[in-house]
PyMOL Python script that loads the backbone (N, CA, C, O; Angstrom):
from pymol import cmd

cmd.read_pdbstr("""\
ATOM      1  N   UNK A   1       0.810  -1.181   0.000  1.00  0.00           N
ATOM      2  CA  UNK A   1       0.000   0.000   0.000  1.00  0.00           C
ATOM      3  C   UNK A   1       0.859   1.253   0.000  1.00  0.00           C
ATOM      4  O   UNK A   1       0.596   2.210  -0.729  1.00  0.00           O
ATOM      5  N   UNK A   2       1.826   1.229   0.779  1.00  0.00           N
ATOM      6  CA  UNK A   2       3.085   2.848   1.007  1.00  0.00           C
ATOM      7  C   UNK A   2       3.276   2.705  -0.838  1.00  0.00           C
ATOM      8  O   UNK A   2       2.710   3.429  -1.657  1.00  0.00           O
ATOM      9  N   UNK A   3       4.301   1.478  -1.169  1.00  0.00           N
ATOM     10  CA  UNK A   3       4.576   2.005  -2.642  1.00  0.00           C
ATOM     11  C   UNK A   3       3.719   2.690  -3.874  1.00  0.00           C
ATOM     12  O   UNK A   3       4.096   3.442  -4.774  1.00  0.00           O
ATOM     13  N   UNK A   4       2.005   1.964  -3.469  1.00  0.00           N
ATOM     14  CA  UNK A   4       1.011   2.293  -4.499  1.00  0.00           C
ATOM     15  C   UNK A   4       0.596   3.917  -4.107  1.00  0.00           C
ATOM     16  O   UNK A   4       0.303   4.751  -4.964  1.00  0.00           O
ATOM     17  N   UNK A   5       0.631   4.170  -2.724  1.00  0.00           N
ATOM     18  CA  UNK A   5       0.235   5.348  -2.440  1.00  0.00           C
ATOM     19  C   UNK A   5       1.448   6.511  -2.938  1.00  0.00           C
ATOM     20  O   UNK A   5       1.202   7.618  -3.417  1.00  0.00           O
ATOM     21  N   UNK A   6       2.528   6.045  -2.732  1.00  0.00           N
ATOM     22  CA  UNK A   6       3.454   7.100  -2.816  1.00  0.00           C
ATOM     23  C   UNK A   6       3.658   7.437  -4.386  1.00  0.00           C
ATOM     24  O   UNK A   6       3.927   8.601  -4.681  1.00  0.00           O
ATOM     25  N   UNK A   7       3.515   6.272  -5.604  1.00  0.00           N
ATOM     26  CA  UNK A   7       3.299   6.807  -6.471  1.00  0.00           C
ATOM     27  C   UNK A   7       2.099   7.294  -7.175  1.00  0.00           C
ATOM     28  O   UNK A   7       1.981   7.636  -8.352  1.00  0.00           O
ATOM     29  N   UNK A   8       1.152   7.256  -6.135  1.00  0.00           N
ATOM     30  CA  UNK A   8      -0.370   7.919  -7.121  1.00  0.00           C
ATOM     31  C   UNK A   8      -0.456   9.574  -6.470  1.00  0.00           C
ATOM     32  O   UNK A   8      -1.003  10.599  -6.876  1.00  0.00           O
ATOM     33  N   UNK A   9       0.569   9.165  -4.982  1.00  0.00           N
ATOM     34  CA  UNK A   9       0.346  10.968  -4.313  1.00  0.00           C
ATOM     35  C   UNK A   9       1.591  11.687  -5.480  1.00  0.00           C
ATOM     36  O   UNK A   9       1.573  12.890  -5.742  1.00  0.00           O
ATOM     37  N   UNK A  10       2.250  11.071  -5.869  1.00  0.00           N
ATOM     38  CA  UNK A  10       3.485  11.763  -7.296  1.00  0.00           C
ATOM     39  C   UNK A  10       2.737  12.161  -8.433  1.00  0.00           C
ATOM     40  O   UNK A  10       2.895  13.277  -8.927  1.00  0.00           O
ATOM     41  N   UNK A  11       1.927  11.325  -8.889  1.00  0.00           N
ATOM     42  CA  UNK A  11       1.233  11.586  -9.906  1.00  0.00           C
ATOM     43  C   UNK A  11       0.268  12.374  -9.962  1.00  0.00           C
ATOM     44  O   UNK A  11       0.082  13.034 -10.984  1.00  0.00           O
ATOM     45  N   UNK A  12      -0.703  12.494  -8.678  1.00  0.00           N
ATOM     46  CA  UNK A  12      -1.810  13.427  -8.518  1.00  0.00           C
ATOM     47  C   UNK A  12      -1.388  14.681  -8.553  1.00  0.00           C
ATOM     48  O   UNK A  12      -1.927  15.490  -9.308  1.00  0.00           O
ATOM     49  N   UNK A  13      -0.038  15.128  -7.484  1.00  0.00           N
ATOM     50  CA  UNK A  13       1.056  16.127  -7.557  1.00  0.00           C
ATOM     51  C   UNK A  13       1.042  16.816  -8.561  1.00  0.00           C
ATOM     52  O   UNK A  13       0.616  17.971  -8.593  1.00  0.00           O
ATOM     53  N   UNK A  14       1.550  16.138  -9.600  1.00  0.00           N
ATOM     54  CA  UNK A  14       1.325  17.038 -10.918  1.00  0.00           C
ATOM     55  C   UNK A  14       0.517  17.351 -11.366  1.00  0.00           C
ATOM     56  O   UNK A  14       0.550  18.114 -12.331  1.00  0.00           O
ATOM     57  N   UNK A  15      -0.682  16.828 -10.783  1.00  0.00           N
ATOM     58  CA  UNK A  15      -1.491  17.752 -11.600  1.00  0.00           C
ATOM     59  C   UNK A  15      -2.610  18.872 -10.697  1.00  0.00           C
ATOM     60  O   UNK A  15      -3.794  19.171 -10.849  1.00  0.00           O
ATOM     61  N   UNK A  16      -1.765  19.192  -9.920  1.00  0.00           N
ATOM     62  CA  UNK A  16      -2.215  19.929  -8.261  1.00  0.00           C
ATOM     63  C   UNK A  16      -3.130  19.195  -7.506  1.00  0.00           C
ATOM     64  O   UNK A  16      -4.112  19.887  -7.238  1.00  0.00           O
ATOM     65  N   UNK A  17      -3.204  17.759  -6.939  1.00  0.00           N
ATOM     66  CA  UNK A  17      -4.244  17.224  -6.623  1.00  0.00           C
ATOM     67  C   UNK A  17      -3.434  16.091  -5.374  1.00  0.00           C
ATOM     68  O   UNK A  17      -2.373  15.466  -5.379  1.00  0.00           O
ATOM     69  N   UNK A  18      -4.194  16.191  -4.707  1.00  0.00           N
ATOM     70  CA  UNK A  18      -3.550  15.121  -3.527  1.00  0.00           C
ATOM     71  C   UNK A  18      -4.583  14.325  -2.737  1.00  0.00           C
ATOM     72  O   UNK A  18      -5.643  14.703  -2.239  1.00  0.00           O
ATOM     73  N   UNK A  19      -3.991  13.107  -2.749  1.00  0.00           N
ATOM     74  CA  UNK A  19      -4.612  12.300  -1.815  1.00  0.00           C
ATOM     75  C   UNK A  19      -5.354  12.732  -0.572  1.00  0.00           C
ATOM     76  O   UNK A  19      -4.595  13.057   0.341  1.00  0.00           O
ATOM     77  N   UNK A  20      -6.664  12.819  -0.299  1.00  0.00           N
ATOM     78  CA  UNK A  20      -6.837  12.902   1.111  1.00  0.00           C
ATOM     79  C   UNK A  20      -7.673  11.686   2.139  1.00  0.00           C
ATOM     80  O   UNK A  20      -7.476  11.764   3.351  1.00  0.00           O
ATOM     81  N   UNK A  21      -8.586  10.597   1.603  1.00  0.00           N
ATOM     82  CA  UNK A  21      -8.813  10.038   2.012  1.00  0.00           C
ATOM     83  C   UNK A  21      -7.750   8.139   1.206  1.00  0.00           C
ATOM     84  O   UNK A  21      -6.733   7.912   0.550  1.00  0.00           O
ATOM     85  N   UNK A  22      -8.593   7.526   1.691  1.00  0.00           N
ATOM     86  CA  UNK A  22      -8.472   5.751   0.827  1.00  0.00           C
ATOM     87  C   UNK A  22      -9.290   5.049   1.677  1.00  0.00           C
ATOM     88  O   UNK A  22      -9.494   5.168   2.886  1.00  0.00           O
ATOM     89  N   UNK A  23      -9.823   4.129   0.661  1.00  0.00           N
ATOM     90  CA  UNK A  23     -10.539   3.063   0.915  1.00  0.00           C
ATOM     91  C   UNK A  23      -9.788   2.035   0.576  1.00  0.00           C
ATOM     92  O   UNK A  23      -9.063   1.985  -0.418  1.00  0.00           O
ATOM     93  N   UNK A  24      -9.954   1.123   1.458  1.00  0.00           N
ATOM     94  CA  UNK A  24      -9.492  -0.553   1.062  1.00  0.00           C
ATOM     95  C   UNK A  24      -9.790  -1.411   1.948  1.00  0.00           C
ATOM     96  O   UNK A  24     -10.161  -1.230   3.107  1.00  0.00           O
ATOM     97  N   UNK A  25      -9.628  -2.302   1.407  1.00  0.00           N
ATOM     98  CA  UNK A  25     -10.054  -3.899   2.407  1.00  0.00           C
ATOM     99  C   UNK A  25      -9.056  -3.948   3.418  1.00  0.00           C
ATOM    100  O   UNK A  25      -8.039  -3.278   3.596  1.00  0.00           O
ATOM    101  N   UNK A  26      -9.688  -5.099   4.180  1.00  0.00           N
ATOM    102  CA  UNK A  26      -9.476  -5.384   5.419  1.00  0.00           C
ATOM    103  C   UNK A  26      -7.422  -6.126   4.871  1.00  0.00           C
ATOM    104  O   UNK A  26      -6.366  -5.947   5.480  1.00  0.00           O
ATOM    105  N   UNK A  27      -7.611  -6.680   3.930  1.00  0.00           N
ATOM    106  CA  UNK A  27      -5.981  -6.814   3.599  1.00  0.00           C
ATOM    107  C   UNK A  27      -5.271  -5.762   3.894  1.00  0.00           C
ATOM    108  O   UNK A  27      -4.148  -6.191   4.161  1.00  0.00           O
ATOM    109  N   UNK A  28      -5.286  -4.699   3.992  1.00  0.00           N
ATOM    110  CA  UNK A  28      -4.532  -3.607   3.909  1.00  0.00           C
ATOM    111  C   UNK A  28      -4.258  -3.328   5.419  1.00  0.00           C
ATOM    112  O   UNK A  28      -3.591  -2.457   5.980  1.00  0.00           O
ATOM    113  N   UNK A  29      -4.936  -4.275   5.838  1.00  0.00           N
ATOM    114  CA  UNK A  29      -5.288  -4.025   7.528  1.00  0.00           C
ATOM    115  C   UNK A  29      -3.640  -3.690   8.112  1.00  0.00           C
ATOM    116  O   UNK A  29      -3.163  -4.824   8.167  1.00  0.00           O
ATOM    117  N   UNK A  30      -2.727  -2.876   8.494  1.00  0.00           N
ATOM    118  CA  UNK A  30      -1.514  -3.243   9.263  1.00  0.00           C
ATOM    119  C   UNK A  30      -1.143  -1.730  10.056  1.00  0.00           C
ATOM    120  O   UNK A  30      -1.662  -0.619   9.948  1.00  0.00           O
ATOM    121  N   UNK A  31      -0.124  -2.183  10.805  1.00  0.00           N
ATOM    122  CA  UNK A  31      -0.263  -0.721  11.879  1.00  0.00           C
ATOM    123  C   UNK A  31       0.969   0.187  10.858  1.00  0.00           C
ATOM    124  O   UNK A  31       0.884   1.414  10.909  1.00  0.00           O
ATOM    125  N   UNK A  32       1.953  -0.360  10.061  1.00  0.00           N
ATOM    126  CA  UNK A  32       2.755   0.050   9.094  1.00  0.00           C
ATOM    127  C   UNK A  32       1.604   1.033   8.555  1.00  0.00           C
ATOM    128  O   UNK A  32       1.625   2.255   8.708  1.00  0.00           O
ATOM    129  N   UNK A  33       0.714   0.391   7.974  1.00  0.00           N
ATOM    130  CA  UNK A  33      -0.221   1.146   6.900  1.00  0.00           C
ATOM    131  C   UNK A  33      -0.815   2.419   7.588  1.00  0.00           C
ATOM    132  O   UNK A  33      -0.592   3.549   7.155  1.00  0.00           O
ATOM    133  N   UNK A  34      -1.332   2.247   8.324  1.00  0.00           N
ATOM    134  CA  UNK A  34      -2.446   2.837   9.496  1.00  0.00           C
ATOM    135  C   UNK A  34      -1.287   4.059   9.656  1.00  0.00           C
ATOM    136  O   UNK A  34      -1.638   5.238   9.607  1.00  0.00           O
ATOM    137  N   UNK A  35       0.133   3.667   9.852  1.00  0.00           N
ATOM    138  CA  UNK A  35       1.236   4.860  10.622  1.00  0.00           C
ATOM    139  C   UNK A  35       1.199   5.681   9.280  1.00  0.00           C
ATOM    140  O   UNK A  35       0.452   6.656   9.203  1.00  0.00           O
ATOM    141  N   UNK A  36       1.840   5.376   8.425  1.00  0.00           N
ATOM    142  CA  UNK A  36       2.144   5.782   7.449  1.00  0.00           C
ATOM    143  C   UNK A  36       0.850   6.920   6.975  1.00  0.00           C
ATOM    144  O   UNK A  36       1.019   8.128   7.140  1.00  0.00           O
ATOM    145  N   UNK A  37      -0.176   6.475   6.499  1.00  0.00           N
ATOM    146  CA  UNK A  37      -1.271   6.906   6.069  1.00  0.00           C
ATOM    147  C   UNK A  37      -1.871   8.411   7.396  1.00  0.00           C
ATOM    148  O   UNK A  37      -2.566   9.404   7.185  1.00  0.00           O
ATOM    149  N   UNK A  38      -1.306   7.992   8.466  1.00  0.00           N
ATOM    150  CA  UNK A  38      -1.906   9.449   9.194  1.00  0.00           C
ATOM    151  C   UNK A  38      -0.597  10.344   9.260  1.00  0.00           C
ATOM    152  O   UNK A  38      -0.782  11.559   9.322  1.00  0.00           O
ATOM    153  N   UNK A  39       0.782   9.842   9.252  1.00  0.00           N
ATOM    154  CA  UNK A  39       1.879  10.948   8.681  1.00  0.00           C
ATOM    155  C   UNK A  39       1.349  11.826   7.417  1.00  0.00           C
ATOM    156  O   UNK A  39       1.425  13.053   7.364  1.00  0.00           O
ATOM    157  N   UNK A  40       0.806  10.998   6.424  1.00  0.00           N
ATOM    158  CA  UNK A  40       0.694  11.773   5.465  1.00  0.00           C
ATOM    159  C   UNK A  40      -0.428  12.393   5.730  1.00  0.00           C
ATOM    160  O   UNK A  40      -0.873  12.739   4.635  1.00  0.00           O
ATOM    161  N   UNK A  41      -1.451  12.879   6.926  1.00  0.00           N
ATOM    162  CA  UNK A  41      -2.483  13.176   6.893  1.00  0.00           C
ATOM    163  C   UNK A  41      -3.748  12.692   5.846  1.00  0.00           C
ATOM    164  O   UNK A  41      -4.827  13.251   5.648  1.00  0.00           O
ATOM    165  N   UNK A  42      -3.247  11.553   5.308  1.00  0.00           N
ATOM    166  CA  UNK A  42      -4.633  10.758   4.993  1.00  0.00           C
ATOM    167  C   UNK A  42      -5.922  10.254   5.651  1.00  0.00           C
ATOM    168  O   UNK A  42      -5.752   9.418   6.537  1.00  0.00           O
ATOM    169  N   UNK A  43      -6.882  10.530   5.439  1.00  0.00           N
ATOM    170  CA  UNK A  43      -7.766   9.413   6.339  1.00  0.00           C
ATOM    171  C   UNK A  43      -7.946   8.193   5.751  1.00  0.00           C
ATOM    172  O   UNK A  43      -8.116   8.173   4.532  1.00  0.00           O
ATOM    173  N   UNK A  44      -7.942   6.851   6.566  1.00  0.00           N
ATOM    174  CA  UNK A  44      -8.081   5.638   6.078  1.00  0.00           C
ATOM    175  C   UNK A  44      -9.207   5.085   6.389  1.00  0.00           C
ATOM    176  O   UNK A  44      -9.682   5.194   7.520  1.00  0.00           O
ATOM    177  N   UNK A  45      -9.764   4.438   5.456  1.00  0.00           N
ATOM    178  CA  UNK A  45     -10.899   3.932   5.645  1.00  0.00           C
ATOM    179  C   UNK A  45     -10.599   2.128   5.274  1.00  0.00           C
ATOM    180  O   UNK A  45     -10.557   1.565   4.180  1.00  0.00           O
ATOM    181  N   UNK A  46     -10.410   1.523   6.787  1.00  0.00           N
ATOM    182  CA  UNK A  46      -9.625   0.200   6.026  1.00  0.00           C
ATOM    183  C   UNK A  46      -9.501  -0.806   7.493  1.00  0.00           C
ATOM    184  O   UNK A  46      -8.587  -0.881   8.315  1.00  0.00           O
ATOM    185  N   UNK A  47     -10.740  -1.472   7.422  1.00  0.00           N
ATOM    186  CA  UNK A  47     -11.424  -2.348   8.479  1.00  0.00           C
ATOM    187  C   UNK A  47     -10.366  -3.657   9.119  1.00  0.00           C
ATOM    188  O   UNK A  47      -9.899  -4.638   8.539  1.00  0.00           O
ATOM    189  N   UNK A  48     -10.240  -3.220  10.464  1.00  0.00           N
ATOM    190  CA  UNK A  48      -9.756  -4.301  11.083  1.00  0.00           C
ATOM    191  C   UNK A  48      -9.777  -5.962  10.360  1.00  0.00           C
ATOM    192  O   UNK A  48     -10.898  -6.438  10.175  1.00  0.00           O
ATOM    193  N   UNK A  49      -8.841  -6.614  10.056  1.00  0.00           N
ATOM    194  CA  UNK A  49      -8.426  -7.780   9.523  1.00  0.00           C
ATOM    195  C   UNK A  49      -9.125  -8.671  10.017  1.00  0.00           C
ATOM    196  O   UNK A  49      -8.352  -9.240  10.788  1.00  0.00           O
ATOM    197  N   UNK A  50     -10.617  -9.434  10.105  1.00  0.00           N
ATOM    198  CA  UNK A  50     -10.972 -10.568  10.558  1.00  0.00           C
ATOM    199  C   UNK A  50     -11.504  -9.972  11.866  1.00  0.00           C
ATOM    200  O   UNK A  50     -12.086 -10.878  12.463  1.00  0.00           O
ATOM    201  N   UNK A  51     -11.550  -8.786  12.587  1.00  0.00           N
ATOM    202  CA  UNK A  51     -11.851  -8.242  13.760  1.00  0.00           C
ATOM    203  C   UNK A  51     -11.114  -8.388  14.551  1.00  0.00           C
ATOM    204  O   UNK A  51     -11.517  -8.648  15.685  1.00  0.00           O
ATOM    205  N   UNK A  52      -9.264  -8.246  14.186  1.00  0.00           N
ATOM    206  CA  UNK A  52      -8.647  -8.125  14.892  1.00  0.00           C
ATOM    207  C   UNK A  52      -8.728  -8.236  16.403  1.00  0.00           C
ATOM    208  O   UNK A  52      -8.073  -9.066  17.033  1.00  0.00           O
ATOM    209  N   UNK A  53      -9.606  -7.316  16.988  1.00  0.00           N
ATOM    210  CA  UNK A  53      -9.163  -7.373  18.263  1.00  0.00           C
ATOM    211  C   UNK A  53     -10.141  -8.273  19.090  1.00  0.00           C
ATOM    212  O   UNK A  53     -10.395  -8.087  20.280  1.00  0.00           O
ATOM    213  N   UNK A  54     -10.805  -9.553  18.091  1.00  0.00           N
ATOM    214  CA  UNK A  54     -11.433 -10.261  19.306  1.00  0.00           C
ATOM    215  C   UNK A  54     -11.015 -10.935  19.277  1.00  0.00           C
ATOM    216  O   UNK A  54     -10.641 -11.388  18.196  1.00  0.00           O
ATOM    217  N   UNK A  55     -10.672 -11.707  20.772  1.00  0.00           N
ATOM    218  CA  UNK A  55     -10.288 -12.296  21.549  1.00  0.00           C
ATOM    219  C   UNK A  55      -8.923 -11.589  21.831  1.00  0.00           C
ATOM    220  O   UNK A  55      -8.035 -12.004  22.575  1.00  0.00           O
ATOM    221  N   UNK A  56      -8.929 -10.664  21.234  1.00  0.00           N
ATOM    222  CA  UNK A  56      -7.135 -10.323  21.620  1.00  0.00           C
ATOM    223  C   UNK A  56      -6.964 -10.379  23.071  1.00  0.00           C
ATOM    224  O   UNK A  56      -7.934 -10.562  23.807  1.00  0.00           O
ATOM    225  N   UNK A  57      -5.478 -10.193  23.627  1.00  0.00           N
ATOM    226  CA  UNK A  57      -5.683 -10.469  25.414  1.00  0.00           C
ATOM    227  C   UNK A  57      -6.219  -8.534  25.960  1.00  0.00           C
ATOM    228  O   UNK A  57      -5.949  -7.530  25.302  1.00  0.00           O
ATOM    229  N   UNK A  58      -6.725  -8.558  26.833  1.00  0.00           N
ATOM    230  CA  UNK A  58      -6.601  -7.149  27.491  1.00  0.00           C
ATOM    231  C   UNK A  58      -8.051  -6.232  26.912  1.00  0.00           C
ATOM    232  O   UNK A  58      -8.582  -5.249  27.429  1.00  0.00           O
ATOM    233  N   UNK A  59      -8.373  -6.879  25.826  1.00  0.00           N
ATOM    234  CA  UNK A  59      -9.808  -6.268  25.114  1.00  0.00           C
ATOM    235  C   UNK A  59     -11.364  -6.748  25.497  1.00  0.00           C
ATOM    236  O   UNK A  59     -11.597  -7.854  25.009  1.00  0.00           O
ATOM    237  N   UNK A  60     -12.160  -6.351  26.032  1.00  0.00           N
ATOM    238  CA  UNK A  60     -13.301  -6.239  25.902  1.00  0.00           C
ATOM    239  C   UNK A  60     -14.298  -6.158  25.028  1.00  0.00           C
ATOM    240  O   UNK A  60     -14.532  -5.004  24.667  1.00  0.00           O
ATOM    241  N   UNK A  61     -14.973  -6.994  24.559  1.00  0.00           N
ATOM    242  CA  UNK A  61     -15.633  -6.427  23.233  1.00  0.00           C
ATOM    243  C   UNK A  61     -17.165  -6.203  23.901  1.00  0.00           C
ATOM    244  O   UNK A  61     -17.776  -7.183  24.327  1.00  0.00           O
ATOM    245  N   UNK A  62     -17.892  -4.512  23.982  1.00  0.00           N
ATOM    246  CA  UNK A  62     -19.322  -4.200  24.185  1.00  0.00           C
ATOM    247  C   UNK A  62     -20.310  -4.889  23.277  1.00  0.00           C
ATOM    248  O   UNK A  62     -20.686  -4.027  22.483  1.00  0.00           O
ATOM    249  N   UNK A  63     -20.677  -5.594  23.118  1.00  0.00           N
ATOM    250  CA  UNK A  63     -21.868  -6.105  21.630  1.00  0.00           C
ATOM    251  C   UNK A  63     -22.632  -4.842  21.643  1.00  0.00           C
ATOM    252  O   UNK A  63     -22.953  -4.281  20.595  1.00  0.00           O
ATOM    253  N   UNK A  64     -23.055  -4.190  23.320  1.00  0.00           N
ATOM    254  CA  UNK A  64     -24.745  -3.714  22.628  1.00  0.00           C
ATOM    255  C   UNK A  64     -24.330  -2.182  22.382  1.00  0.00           C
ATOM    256  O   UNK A  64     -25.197  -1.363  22.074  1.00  0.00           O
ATOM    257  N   UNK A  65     -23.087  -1.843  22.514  1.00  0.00           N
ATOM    258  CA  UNK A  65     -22.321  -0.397  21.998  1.00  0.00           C
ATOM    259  C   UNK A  65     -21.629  -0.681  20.822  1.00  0.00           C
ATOM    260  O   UNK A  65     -21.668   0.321  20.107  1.00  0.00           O
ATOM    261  N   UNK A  66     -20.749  -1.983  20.072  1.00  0.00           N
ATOM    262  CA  UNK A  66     -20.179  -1.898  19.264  1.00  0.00           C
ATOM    263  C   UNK A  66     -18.589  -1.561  19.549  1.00  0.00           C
ATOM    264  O   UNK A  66     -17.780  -1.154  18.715  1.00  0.00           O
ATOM    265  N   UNK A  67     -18.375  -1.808  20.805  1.00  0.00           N
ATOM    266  CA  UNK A  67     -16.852  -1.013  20.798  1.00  0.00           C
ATOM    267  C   UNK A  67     -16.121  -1.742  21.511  1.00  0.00           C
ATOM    268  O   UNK A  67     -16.722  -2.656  22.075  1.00  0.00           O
ATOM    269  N   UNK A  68     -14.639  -1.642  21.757  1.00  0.00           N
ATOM    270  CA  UNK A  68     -14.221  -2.241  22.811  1.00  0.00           C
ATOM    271  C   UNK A  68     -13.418  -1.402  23.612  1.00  0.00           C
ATOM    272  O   UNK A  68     -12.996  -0.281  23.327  1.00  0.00           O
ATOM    273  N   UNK A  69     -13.199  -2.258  24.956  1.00  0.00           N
ATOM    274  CA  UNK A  69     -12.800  -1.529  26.189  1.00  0.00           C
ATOM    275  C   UNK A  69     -11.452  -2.497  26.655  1.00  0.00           C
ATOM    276  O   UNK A  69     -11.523  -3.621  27.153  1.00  0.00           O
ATOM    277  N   UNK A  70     -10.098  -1.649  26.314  1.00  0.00           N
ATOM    278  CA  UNK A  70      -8.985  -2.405  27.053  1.00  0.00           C
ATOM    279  C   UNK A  70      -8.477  -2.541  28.172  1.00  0.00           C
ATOM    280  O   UNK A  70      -9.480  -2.972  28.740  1.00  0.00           O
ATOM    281  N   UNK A  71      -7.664  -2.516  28.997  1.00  0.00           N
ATOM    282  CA  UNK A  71      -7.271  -2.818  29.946  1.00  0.00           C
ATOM    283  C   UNK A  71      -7.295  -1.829  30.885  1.00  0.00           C
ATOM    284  O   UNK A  71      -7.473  -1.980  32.094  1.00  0.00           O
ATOM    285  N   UNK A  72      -7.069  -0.589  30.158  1.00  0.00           N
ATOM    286  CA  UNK A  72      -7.046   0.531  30.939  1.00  0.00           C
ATOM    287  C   UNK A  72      -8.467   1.233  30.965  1.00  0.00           C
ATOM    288  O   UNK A  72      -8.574   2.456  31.056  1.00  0.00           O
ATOM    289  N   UNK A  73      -9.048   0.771  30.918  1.00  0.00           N
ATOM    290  CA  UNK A  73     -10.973   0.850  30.475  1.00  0.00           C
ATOM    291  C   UNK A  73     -11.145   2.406  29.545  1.00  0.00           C
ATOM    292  O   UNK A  73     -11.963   3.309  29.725  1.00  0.00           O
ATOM    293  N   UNK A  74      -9.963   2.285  28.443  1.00  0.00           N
ATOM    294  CA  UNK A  74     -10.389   3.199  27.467  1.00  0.00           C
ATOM    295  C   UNK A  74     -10.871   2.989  25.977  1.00  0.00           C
ATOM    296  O   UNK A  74     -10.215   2.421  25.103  1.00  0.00           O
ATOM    297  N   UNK A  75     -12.191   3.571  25.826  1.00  0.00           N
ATOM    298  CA  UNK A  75     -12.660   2.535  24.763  1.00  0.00           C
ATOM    299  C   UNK A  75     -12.288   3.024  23.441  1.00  0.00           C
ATOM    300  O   UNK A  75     -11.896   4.152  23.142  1.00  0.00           O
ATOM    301  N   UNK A  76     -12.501   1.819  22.555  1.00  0.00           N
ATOM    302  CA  UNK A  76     -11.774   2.086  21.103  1.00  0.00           C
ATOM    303  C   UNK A  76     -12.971   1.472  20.057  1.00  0.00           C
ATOM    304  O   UNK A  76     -13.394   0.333  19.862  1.00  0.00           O
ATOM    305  N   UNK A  77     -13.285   2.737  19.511  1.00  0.00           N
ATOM    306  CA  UNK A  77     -14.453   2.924  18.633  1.00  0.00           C
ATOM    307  C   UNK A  77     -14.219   3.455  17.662  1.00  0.00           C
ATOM    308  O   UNK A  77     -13.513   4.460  17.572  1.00  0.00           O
ATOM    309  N   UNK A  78     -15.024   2.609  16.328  1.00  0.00           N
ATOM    310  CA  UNK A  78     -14.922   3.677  14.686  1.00  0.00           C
ATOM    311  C   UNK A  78     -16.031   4.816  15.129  1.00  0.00           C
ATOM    312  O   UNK A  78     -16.916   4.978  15.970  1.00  0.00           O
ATOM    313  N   UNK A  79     -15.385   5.529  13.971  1.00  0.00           N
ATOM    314  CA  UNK A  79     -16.075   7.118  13.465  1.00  0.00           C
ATOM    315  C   UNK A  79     -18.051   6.525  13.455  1.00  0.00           C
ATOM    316  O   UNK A  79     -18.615   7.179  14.332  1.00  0.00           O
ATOM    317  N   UNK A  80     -18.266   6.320  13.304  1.00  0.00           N
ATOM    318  CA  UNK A  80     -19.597   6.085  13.104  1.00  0.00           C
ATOM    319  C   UNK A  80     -20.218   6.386  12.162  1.00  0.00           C
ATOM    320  O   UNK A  80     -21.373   6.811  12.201  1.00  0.00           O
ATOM    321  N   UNK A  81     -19.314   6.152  10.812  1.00  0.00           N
ATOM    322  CA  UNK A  81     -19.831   7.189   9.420  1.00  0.00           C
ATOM    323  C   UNK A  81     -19.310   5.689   8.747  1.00  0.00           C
ATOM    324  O   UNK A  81     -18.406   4.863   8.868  1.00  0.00           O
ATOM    325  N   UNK A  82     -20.626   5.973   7.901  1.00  0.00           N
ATOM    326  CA  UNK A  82     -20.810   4.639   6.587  1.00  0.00           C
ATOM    327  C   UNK A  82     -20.073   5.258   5.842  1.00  0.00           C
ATOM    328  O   UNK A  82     -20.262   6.456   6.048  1.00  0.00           O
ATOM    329  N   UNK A  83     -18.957   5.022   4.702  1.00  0.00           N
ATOM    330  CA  UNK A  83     -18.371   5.450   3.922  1.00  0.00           C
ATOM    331  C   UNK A  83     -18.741   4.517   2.596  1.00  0.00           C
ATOM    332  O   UNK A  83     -18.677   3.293   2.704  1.00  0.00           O
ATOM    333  N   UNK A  84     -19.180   5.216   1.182  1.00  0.00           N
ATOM    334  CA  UNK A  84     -19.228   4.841   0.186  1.00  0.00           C
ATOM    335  C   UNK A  84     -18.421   5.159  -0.509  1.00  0.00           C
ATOM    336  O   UNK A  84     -17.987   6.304  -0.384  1.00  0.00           O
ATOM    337  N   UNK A  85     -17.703   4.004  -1.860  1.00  0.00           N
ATOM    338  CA  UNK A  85     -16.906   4.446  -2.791  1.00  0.00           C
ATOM    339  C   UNK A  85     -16.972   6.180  -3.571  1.00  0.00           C
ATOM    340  O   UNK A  85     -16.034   6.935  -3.827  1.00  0.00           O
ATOM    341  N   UNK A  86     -18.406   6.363  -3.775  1.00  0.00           N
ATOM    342  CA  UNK A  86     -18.335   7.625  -4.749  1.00  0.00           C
ATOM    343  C   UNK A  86     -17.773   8.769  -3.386  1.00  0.00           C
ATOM    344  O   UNK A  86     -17.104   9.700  -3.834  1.00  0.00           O
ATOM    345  N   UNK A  87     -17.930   8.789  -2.141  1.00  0.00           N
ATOM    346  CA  UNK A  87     -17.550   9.636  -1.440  1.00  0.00           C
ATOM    347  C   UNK A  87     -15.781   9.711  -1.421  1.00  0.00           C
ATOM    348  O   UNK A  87     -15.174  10.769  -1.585  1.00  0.00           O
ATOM    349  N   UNK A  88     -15.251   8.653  -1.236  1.00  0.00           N
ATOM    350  CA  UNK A  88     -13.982   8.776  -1.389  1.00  0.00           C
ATOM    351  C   UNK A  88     -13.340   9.501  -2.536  1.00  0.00           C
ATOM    352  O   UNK A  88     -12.583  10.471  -2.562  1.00  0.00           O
ATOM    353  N   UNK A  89     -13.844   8.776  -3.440  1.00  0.00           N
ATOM    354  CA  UNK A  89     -13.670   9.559  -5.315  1.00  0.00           C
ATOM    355  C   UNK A  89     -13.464  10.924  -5.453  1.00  0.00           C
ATOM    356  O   UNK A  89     -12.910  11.570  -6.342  1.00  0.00           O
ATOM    357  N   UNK A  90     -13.968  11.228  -4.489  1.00  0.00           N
ATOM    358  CA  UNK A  90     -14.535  13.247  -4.663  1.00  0.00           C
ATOM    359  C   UNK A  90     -13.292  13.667  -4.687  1.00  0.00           C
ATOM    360  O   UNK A  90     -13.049  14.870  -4.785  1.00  0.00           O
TER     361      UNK A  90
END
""", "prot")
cmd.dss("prot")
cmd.show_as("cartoon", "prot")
cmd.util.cbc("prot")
cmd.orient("prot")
């Protein structure tokens, strides 16, 4: 994902235009990606791998909130916004 991004943010470049969001699958899922993508001030739109964090150790998962609560009982929740392809596009 860094190599595909870094040459489409080159290419958009020229023509005064820059990346600000991405969409992608849960493949793309990695904390590499995730780092990278908020250096560049991107927003990512790119779903935990398999739901990563269940069963992970130290996590809580709420069912009837949707979120989970770790060890330090601070909870970790998506944006709450449905994202569609044509929105990203813009």
């Amino acid at each position: 994902m860094i190599t595909i991004t870094d040459q489409l943010q080159t290419r958009l470049q020229g023509h005064g235009m820059q990346i600000e969001k991405i969409l992608a699958d849960a493949a793309y899922s990695s904390g590499e990606n995730y780092q990278y993508l908020e250096q560049q001030n991107i927003t990512a739109y790119i779903p935990l791998l398999g739901g990563a964090l269940s069963g992970s150790e130290g996590f809580i998962y709420d069912e009837a909130n949707d979120w989970y609560i770790c060890r330090n009982n601070k909870l970790l929740k998506g944006s709450g916004r449905v994202v569609d392809a044509v929105e990203v596009i813009r």
